[in-house]
N, C-alpha and C positions, 0 to 999 in steps of 0.2 A: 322661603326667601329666594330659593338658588328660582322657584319656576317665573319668579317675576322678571328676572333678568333675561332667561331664556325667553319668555314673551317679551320683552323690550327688542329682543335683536331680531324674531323670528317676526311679528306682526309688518316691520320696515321689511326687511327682505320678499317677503309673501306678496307686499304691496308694489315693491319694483319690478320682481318675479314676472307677475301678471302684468304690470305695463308693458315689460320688456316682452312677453309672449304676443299682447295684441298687435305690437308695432310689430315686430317681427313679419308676423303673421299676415298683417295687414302690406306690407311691401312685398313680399313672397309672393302672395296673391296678384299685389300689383306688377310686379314685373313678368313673373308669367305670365299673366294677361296681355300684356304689353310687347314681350317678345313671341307668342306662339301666333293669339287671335290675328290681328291686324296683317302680319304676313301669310298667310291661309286662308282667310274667309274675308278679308277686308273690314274688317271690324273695328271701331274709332279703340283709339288708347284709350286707360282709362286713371284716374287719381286713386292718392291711398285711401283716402275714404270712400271711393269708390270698392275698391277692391276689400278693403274693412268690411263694406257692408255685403258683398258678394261673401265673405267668408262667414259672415253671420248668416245670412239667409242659408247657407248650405250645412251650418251648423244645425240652424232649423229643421230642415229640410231634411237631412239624413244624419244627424248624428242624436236628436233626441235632446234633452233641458237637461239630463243628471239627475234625475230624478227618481232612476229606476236602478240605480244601485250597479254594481260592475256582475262582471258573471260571478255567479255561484257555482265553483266546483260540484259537480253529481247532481248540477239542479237535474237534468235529463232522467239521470237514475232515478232519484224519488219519484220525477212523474209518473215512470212509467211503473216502480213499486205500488204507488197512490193507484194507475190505475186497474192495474192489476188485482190489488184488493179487493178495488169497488168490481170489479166484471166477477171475481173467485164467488162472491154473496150470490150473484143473483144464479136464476136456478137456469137449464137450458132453453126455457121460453121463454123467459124474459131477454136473455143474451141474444138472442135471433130476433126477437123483435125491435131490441136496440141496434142489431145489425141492418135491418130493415129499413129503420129508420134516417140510419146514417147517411145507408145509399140512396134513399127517397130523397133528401135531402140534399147528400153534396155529388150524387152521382158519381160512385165511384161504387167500383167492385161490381162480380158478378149479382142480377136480378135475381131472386129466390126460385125460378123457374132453369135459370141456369146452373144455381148449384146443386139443385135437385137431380138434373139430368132430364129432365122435360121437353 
């Protein structure tokens, strides 16, 4: 019974919450716009839905959907654990020809004739 309440008060709040971020948001946008562009580059004013939809697009643009979850503490560490493993299995000519490969490919590191001494 006590979680139905706590949803009665938290779903209203969640819903103003987020209006009150877009406008926010959406005027921030606008008046920066408003006071930096148009004195510096000559740039027309612009509305809050203007400046709304400039804060979406950059949303777009550089911030990603949310969809990919926040960082993971030691995501880095496992990787490089992960790939550590996978390089520990193979024997030393497989791991040179994966080396090979790499730099065939993204051109980086020294040519097998330069680290040979050739």
């Amino acid at each position: 019974m006590r979680k139905k309440w706590k949803l009665v008060f938290i779903i209203p709040a969640a819903i103003v919450g987020i209006t009150l971020f877009i406008f926010v948001g959406g005027e921030l946008v606008m008046h920066l716009w408003n006071w930096l562009l148009p004195p510096l580059f000559g740039w027309r004013l612009i509305t809050f839905w203007q400046g709304l939809g400039i804060l979406l697009l950059c949303r777009i643009l550089f911030g990603g959907h949310g969809w990919h979850g926040r960082h993971r503490p030691g995501m880095g560490r496992r990787m490089r654990d992960r790939m550590e493993d996978g390089c520990g299995r193979m024997s030393p000519e497989e791991r040179e020809k994966f080396r090979q490969a790499v730099r065939d490919r993204w051109g980086v590191g020294p040519s097998t004739s330069e680290s040979t001494g050739q």
